[in-house]
Every structure is written in C-alpha cells, then in structure tokens.
C-alpha positions, 0 to 999 in steps of 0.5 A, a space after each residue: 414440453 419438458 424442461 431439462 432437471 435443473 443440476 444440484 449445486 454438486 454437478 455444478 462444483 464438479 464439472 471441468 471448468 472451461 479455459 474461456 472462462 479464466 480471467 487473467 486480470 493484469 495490474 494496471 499500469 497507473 501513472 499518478 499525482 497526489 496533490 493535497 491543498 496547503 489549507 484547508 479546501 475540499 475535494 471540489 475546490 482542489 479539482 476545480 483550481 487544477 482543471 484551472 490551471 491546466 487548461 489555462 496553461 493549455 497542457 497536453 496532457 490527458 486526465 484519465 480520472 480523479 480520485 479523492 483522498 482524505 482533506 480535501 486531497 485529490 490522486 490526479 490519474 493520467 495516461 504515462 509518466 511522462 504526462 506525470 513529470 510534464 505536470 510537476 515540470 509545470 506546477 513547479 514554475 507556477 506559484 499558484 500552485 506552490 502557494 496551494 497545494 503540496 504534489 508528488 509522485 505516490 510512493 509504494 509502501 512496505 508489507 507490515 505484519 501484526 506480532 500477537 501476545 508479545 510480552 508488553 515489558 519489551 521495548 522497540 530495541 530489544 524486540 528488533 534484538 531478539 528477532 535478529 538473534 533467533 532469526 537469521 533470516 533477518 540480519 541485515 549488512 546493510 545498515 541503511 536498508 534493513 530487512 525489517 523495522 519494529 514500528 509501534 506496538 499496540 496494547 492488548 488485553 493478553 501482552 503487546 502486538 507489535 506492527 513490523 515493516 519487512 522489505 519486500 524481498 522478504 515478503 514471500 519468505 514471511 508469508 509462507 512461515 507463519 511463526 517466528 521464535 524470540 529470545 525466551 523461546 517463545 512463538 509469536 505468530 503473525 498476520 499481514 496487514 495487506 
C-alpha cells in the first residue's frame, strides 16, 4: 500500500478554490428589546421577573434568546417587530414593569474614527472649524443633521487624538481616504473604532 505524498501548504494556497465552498453569510434579521432594571438586580432576576410577566399576561410571543448586558440588563431577542411592538404595547399598561425596569428598542450607532497626534491646544469648536474649512466633503446644509460631530478627545503622549462620529452616508468615503488635512497644513490620519 502506498499512501499519496501529502501536498506542501504552497499546492494547497494555489489550487482553485471550488464555488461550494463559498459561504455567503447574510445579516440576521434581529428583532430586540433591551430592558435594563431601574435598581439594581441581576441578570437572573431580570429574566426571571419578564418570563413572569410574560406568561402570566399569556403573550403570544416567541423568545428566540436572552442576551446579557451590563448591570444587570437583558437584550430580549424575538422572531419580528411586531412581537416587539406587542411587548412594549403591554409592558407600557403594566405598572410592574414601569415600576422595574427601563425598555426600548435598541438604536444603531454612528461610525466614529480616532484622529491621531493632534496638537492638545485645539479646542471641539476649532477642531470642527478647521475640518470643515480644509474639507469640503464635510460641510453640512443642514444644521440638525451634521455630516460629522467632534466628541471627545483623549490625552497622548505626542498631542490629543480626537474621537469623531461621522453620519453613515459618509462612512465609505472615510474609509477609503485615510488622511485629512486641518488648518496649519497638517495631516491627521485616522483609524475606525468599528
């Protein structure tokens, strides 16, 4: 009997890859409710008190999962929003649940990016000023809904690096260029936080 040669990890890597073996991973469709308690409880206790009600109240609505989330809170997974705006329907009549816990609908969060090395002298008004006025990109019409917000900055050893929220329209555009000027005519490069 002879065993076939066993291939070097080079004829692996250069051998076509077949088309069955491509996963296209969708996003799931999540419908969810985060539902943190008003005192402190944990994550037990919080399960325990809305399995309760929702099968005390005898609600037609699927559980799919629980999730924990920090003090104590809970991220209640079920099959469709519907299910989701069934349950706040009722949580909002029952004043056992007001009286414990703090629910809603989770909301997406904007794309941030870190600005390294920027000079620690600058503050939130000038830094948003300076990008604006080298960066047409970032001017916004509308004042309620602004393509970019500075947050906060963060002390380094060599000047400030600066956390910006971007609208997500934006965010391809961002990601793509990976350097942007300020007044001064310095170059600030950036990393996304997610």
């Amino acid at each position: 009997m002879s065993k076939a040669p066993v291939p070097s990890f080079l004829e692996i890597v250069q051998r076509e890859r077949s088309a069955c073996r491509i996963r296209i991973i969708r996003p799931q469709n999540t419908s969810a409710l985060v539902m943190r308690p008003k005192t402190a409880s944990s994550h037990d206790k919080t399960k325990r008190k809305l399995v309760n009600e929702v099968t005390l109240r005898n609600l037609h609505v699927k559980i799919k999962k629980f999730k924990r989330i920090s003090n104590g809170g809970i991220v209640v997974e079920v099959v469709s929003n519907s299910d989701i705006d069934q349950l706040i329907a009722q949580f909002a009549k029952l004043d056992s649940v007001n009286n414990s816990f703090i629910y809603s609908k989770p909301k997406k969060r904007r794309p941030q990016f870190i600005f390294f090395g920027i000079n620690k002298d600058l503050t939130k008004k000038q830094l948003a000023d300076s990008f604006v006025f080298k960066n047409d990109l970032l001017k916004s019409d509308n004042p309620e809904n602004p393509k970019f917000k500075v947050n906060f900055s963060m002390k380094s050893k060599y000047g400030a690096n600066w956390v910006i929220m971007l609208n997500p329209i934006f965010m391809q555009v961002f990601k793509k260029v990976r350097a942007f000027s300020l007044s001064g005519g310095s170059i600030v490069s950036m990393t996304s936080t997610r």
